[in-house]
N, CA, C and O atoms as a Tinker XYZ file with bonds, in Angstrom:
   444  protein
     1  N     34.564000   51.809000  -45.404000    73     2
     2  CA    34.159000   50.437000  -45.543000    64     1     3
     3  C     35.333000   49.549000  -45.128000    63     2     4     5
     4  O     36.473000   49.906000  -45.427000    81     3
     5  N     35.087000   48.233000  -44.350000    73     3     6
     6  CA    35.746000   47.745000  -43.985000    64     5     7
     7  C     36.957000   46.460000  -45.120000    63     6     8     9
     8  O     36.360000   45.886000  -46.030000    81     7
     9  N     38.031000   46.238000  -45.009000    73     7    10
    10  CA    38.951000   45.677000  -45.763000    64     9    11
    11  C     38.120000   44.070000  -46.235000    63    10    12    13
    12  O     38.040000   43.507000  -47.326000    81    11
    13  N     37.628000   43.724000  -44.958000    73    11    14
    14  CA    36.635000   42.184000  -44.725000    64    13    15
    15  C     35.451000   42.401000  -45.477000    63    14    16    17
    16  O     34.849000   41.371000  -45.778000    81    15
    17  N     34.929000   43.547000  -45.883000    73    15    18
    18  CA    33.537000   43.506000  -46.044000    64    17    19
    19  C     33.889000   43.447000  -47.729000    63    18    20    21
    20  O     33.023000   42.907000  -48.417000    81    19
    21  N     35.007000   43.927000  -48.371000    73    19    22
    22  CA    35.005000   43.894000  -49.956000    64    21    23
    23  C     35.679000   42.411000  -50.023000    63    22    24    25
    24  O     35.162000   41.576000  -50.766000    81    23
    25  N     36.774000   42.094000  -49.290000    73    23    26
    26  CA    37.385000   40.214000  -49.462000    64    25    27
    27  C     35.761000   39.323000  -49.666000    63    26    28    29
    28  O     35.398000   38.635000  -50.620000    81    27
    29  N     35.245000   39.558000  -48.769000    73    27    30
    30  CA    34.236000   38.702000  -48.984000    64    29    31
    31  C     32.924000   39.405000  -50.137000    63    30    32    33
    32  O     32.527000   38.639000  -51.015000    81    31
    33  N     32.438000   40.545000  -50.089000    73    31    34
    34  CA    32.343000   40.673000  -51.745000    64    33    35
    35  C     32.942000   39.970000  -52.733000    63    34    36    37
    36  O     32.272000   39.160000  -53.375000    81    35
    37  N     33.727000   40.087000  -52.893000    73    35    38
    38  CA    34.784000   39.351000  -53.625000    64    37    39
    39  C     34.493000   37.996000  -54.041000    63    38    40    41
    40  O     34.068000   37.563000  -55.112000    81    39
    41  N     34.852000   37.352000  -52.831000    73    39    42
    42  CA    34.883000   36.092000  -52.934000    64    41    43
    43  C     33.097000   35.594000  -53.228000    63    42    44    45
    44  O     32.892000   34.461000  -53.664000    81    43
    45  N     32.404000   36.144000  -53.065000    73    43    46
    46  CA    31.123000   35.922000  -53.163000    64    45    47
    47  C     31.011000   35.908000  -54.771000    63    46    48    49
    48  O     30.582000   34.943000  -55.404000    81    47
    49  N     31.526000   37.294000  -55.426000    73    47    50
    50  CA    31.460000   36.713000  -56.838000    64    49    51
    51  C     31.897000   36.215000  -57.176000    63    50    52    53
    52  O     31.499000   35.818000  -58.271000    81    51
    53  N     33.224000   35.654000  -56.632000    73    51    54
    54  CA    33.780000   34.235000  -57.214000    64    53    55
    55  C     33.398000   33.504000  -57.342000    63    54    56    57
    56  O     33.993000   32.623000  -57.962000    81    55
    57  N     32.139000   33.308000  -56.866000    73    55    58
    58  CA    31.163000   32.118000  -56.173000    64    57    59
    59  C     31.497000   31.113000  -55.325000    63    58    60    61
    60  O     31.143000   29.942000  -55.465000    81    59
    61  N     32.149000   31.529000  -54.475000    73    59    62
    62  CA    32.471000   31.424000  -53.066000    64    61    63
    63  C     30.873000   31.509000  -52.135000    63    62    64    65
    64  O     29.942000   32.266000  -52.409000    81    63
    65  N     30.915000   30.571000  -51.080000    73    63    66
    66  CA    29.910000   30.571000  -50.632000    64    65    67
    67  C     30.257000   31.589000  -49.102000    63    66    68    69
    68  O     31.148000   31.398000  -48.274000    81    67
    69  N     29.203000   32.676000  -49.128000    73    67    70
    70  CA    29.674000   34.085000  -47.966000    64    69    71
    71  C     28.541000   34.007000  -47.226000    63    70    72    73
    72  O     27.574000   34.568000  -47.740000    81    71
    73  N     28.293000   33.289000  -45.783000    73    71    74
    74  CA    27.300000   33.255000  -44.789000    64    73    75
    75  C     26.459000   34.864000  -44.557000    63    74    76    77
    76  O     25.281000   34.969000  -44.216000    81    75
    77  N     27.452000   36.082000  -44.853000    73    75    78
    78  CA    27.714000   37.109000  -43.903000    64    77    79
    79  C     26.681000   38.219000  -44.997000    63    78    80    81
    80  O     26.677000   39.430000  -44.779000    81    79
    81  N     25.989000   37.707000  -45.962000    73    79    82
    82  CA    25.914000   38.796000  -47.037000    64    81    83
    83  C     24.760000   39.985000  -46.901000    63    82    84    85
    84  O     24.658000   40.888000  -47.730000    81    83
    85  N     23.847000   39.843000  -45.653000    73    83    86
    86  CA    23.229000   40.810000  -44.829000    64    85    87
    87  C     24.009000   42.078000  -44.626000    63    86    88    89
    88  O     23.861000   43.240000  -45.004000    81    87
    89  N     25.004000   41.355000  -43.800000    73    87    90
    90  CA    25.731000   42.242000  -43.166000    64    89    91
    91  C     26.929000   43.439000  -44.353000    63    90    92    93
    92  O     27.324000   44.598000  -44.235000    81    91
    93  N     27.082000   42.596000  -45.170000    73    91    94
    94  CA    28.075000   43.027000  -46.711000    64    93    95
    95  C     26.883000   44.183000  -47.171000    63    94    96    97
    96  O     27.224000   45.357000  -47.315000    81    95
    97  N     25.684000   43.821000  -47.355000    73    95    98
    98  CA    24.487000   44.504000  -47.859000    64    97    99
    99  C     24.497000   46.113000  -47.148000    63    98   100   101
   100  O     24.555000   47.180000  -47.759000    81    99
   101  N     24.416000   45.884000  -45.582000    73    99   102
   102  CA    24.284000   46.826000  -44.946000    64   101   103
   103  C     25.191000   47.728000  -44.689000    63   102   104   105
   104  O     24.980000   48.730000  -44.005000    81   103
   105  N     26.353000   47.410000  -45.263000    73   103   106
   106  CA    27.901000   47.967000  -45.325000    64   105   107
   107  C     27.593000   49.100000  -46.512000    63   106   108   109
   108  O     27.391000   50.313000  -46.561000    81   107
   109  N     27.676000   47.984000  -47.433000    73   107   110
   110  CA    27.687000   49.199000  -48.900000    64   109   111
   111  C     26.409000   49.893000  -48.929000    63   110   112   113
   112  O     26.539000   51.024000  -49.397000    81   111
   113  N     25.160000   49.589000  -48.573000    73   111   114
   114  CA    24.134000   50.729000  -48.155000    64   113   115
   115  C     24.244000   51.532000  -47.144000    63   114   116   117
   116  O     23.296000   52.186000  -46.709000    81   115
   117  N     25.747000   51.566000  -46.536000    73   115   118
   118  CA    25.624000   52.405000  -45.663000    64   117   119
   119  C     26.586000   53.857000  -46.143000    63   118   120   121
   120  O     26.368000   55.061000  -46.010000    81   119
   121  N     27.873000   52.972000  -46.832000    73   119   122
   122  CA    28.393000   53.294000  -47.248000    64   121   123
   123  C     28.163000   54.227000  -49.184000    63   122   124   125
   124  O     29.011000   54.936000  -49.724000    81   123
   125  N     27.325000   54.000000  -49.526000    73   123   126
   126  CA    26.464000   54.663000  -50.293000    64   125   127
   127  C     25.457000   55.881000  -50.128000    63   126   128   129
   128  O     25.094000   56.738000  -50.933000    81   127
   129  N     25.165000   55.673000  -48.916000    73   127   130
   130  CA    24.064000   57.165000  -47.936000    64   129   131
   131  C     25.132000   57.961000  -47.735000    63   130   132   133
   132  O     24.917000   59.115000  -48.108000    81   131
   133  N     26.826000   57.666000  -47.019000    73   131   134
   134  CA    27.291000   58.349000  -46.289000    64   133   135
   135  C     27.819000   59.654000  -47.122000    63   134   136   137
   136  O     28.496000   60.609000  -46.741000    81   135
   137  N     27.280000   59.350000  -48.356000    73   135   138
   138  CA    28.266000   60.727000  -49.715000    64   137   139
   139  C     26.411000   61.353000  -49.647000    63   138   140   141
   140  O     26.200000   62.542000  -49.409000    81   139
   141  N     25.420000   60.516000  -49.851000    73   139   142
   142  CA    24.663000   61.363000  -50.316000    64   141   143
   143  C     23.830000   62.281000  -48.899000    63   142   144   145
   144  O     22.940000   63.108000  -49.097000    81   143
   145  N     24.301000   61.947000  -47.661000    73   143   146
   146  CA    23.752000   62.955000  -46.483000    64   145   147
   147  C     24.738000   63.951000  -46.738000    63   146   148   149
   148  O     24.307000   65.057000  -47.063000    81   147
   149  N     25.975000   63.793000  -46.659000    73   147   150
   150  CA    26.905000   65.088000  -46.854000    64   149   151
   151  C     26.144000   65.751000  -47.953000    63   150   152   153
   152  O     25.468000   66.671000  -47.492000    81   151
   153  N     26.033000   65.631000  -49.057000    73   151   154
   154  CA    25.605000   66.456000  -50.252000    64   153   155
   155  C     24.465000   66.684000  -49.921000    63   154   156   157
   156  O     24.063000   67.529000  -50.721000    81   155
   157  N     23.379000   66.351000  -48.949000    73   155   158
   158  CA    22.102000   66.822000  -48.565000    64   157   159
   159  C     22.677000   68.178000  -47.504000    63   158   160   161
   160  O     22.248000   69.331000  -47.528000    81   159
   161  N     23.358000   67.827000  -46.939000    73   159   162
   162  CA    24.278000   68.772000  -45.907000    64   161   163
   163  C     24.287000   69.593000  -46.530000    63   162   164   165
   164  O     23.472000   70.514000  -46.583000    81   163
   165  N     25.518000   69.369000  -47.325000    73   163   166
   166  CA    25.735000   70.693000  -48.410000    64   165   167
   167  C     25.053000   71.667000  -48.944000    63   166   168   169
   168  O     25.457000   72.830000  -48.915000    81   167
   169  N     23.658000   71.210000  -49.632000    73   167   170
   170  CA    22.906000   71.735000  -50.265000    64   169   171
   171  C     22.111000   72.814000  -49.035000    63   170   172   173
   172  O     21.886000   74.011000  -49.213000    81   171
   173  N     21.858000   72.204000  -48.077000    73   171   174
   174  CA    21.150000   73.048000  -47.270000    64   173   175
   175  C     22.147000   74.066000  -46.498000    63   174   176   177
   176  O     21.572000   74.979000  -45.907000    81   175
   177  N     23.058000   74.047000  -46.449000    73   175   178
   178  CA    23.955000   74.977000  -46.017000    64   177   179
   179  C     23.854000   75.926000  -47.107000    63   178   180   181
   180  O     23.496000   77.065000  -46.809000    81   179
   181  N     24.126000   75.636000  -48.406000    73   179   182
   182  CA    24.427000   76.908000  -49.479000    64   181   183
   183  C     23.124000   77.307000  -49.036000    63   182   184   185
   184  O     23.039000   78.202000  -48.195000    81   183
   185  N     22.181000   76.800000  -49.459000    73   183   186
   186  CA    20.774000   77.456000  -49.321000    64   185   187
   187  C     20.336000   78.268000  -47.957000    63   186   188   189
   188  O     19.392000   79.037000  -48.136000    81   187
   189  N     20.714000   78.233000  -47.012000    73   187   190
   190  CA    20.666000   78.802000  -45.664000    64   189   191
   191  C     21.472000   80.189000  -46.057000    63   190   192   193
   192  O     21.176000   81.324000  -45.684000    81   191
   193  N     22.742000   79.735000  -47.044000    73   191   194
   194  CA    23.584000   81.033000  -46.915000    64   193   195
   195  C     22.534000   81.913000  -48.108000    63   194   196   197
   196  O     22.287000   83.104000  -47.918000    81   195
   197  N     22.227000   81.503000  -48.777000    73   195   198
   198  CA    22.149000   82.369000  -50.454000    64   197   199
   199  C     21.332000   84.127000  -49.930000    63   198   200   201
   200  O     21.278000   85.163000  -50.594000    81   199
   201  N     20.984000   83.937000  -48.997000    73   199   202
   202  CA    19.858000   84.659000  -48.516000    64   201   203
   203  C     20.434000   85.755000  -47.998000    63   202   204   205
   204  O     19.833000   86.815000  -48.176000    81   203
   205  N     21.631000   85.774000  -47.293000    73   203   206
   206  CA    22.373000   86.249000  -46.311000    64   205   207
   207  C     23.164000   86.517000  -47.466000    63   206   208   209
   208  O     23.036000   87.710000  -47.740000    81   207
   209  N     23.851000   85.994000  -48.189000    73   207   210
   210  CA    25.562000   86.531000  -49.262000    64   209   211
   211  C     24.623000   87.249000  -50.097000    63   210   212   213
   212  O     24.987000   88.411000  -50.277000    81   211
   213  N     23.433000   86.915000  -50.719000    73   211   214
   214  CA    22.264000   88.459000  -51.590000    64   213   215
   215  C     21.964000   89.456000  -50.647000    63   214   216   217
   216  O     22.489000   90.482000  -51.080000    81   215
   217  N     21.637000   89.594000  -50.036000    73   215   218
   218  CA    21.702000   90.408000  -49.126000    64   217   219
   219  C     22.982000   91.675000  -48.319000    63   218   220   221
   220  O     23.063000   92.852000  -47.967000    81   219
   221  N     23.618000   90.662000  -48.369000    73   219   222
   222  CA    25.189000   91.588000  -48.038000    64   221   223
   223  C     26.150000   92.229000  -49.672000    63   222   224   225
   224  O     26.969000   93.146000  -49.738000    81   223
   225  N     25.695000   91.435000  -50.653000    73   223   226
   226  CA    25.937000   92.181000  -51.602000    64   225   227
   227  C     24.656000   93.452000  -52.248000    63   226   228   229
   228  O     24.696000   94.308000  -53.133000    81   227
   229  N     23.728000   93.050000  -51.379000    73   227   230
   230  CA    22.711000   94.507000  -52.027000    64   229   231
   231  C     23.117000   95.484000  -50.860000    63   230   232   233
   232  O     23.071000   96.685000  -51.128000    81   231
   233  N     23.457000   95.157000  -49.765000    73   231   234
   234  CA    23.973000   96.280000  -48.812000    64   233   235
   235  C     25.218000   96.816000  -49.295000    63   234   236   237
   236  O     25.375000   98.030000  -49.169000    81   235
   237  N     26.239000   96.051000  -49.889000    73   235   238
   238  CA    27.328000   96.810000  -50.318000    64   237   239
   239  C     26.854000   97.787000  -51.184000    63   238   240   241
   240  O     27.476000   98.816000  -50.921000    81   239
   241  N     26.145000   97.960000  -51.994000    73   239   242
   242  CA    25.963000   98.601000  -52.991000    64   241   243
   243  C     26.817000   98.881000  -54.335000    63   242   244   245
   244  O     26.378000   99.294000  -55.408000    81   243
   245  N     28.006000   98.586000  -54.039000    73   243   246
   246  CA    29.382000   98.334000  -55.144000    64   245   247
   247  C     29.523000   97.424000  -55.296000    63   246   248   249
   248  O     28.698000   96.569000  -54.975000    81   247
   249  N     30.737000   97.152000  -55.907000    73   247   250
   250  CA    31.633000   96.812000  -55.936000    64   249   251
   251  C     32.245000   95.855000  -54.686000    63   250   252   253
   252  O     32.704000   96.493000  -53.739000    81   251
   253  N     32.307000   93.927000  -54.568000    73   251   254
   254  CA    32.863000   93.884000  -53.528000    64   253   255
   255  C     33.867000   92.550000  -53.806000    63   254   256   257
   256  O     33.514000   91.670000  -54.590000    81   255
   257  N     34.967000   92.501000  -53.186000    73   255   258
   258  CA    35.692000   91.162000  -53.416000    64   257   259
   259  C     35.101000   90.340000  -52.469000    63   258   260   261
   260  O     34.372000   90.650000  -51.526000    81   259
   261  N     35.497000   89.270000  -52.826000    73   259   262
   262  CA    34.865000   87.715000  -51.686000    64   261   263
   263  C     34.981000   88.617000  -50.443000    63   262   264   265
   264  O     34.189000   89.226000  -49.724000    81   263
   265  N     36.912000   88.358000  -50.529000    73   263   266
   266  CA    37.238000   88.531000  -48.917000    64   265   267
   267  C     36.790000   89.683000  -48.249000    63   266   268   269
   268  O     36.787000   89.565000  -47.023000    81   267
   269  N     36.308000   91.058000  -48.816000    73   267   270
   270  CA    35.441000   92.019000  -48.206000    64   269   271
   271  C     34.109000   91.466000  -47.687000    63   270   272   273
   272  O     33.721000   91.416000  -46.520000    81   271
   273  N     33.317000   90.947000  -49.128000    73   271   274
   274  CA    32.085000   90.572000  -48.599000    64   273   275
   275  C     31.694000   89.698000  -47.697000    63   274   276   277
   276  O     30.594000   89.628000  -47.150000    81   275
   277  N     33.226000   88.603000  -47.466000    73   275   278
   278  CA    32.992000   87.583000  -46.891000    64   277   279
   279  C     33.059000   88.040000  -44.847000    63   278   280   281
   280  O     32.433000   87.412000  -43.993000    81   279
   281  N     33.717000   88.901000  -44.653000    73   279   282
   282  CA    34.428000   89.863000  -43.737000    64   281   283
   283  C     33.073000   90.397000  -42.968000    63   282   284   285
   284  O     32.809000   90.279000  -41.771000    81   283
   285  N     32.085000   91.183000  -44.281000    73   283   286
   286  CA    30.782000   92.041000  -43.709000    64   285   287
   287  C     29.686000   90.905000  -43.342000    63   286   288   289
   288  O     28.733000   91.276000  -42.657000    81   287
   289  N     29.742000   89.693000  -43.702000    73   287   290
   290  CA    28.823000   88.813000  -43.371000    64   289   291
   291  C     28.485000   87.349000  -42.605000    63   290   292   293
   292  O     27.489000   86.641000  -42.456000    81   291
   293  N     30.286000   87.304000  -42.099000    73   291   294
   294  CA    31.115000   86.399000  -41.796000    64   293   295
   295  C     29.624000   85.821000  -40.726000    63   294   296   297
   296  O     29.030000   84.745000  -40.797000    81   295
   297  N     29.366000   87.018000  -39.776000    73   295   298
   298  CA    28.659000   86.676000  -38.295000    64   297   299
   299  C     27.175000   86.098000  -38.829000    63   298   300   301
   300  O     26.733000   85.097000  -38.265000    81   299
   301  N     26.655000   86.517000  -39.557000    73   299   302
   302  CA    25.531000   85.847000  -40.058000    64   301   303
   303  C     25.092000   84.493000  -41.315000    63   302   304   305
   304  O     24.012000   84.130000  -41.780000    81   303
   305  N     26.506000   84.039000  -41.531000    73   303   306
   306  CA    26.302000   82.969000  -42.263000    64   305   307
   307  C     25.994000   81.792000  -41.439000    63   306   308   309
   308  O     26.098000   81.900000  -40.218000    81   307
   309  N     25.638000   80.717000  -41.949000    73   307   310
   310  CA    25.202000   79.892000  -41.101000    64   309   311
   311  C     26.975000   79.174000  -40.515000    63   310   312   313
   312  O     28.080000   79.443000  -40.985000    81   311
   313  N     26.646000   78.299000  -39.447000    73   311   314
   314  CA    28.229000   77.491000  -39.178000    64   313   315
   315  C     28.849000   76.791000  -39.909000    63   314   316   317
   316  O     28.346000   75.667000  -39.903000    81   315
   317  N     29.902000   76.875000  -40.709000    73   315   318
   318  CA    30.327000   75.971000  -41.092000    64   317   319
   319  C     30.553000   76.681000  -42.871000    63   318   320   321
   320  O     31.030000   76.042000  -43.809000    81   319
   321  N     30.108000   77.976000  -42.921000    73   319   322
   322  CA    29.967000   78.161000  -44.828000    64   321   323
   323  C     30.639000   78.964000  -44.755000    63   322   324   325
   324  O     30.206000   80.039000  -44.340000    81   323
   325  N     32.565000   78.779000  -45.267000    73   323   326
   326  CA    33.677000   79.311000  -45.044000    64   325   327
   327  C     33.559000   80.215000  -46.401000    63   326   328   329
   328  O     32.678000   80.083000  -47.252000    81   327
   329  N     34.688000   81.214000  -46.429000    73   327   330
   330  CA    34.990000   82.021000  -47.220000    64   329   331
   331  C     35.375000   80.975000  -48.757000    63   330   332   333
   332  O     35.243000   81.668000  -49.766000    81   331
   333  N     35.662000   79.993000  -48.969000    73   331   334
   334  CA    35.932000   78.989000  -50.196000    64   333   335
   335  C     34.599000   78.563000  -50.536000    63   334   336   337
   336  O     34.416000   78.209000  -51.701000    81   335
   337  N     33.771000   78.538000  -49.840000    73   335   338
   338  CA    32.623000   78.375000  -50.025000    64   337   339
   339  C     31.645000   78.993000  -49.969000    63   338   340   341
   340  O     30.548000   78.522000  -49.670000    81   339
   341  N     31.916000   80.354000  -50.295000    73   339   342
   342  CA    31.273000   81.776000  -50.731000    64   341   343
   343  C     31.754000   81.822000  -52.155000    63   342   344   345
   344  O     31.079000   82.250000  -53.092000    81   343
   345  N     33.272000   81.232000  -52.260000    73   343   346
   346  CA    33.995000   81.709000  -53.475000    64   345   347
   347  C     33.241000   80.668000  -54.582000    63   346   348   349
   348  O     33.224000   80.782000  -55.807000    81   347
   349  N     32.713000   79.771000  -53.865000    73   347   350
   350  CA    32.310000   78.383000  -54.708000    64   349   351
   351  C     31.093000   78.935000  -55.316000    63   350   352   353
   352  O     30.901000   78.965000  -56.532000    81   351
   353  N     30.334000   79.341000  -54.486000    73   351   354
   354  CA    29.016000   79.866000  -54.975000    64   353   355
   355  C     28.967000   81.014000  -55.116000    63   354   356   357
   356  O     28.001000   81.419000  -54.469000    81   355
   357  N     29.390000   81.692000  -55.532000    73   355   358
   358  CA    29.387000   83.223000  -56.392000    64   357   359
   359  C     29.781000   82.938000  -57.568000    63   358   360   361
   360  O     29.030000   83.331000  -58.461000    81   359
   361  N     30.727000   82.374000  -57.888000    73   359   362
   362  CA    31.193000   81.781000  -59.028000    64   361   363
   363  C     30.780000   80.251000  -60.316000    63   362   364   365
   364  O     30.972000   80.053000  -61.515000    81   363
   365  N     30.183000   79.532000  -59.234000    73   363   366
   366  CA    29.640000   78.587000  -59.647000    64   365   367
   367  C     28.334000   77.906000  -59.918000    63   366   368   369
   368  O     27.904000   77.181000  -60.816000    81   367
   369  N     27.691000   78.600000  -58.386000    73   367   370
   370  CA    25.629000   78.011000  -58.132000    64   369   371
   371  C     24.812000   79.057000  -58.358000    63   370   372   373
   372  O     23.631000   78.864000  -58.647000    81   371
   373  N     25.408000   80.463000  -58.242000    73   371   374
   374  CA    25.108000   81.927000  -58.206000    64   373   375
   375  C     25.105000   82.827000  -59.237000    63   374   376   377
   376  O     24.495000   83.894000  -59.301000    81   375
   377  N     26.063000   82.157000  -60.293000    73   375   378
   378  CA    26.918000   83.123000  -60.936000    64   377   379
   379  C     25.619000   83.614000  -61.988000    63   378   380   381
   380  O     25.980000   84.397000  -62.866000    81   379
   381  N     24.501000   83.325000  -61.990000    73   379   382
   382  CA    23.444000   84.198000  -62.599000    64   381   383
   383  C     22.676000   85.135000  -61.851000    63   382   384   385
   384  O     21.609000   85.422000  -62.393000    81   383
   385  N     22.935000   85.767000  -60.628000    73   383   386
   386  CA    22.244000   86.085000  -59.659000    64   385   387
   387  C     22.724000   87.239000  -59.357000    63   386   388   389
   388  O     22.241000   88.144000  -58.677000    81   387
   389  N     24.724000   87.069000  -60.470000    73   387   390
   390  CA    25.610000   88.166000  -59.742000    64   389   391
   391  C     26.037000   88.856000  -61.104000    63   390   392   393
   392  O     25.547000   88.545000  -62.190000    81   391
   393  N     26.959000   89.780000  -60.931000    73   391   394
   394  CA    27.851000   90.249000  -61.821000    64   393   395
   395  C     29.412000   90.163000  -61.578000    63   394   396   397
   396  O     29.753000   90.630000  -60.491000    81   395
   397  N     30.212000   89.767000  -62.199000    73   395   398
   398  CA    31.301000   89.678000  -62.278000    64   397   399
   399  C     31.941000   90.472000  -62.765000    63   398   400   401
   400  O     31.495000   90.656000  -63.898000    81   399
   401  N     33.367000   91.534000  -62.439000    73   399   402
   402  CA    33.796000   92.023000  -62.978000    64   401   403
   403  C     35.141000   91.580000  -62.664000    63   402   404   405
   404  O     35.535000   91.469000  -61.503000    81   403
   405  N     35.951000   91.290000  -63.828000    73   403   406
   406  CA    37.283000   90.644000  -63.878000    64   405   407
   407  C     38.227000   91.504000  -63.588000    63   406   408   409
   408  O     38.281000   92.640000  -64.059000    81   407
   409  N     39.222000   90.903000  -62.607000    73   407   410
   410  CA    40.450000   92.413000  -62.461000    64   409   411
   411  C     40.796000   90.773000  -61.651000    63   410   412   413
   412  O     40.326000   89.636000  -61.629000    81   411
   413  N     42.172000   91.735000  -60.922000    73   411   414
   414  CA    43.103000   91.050000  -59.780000    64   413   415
   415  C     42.670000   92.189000  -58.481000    63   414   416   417
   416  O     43.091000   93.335000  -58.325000    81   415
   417  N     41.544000   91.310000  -57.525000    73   415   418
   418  CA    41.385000   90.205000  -57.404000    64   417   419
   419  C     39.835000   90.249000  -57.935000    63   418   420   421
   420  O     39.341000   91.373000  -58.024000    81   419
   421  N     39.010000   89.103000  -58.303000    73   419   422
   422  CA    37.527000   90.182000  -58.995000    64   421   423
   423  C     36.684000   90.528000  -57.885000    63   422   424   425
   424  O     36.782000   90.200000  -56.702000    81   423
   425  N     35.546000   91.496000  -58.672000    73   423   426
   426  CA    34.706000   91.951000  -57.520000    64   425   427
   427  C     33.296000   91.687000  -58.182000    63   426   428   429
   428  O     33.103000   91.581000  -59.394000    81   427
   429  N     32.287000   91.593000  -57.128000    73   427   430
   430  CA    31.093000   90.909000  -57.318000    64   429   431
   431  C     30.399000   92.418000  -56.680000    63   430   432   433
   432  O     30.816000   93.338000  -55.977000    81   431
   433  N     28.812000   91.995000  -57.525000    73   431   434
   434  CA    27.354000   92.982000  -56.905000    64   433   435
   435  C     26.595000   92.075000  -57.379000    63   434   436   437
   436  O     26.853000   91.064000  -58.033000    81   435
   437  N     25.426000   92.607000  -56.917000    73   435   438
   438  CA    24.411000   91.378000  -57.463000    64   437   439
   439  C     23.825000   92.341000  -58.797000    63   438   440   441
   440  O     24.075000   93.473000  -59.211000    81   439
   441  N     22.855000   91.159000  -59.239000    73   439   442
   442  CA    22.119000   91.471000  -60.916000    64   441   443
   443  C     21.052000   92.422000  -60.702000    63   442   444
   444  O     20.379000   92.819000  -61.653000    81   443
């Protein structure tokens, strides 16, 4: 958002008279979408992956750390759904889907 577009916010609640307040409008509604398309992003990326990371953990059949599992499935995740974001969702959106077993470093199978 631009430095001009909050001064004159501003001054508007000062009650300052702001010709421009269309344009102020269309700023912060734009600027309000621009978090919630990423998180639409987001969501459909995990979901593209979930299919593919269950899957590569029922093929392991063990026992697997991220960075193994992440290694056997790297080529079929969708673009862009890095190994931190395998770690995110095994641990966090998933973690009922999986089993955890605690050690250094842990290792995952599914439920």
């Amino acid at each position: 958002m631009k430095k001009a577009t909050l001064m004159s916010l501003v001054s508007y609640l000062n009650g300052e008279n702001v010709t421009n307040l269309d344009e102020i409008k269309a700023e912060l509604e734009a600027e309000l979408n621009r978090n919630a398309e990423k998180a639409a992003a987001n969501r459909e990326l995990y979901e593209a992956a979930e299919a593919v990371v269950m899957d590569g953990l029922r093929r392991a059949g063990a026992l697997v750390t991220i960075s193994e599992l992440y290694e056997e499935i790297a080529d079929e995740l969708p673009e862009g759904f890095t190994r931190g974001k395998l770690n995110y969702a095994l641990t966090r959106m998933w973690n009922d889907k999986v089993v955890v077993v605690a050690g250094s470093p842990n290792t995952y199978t599914i439920k």
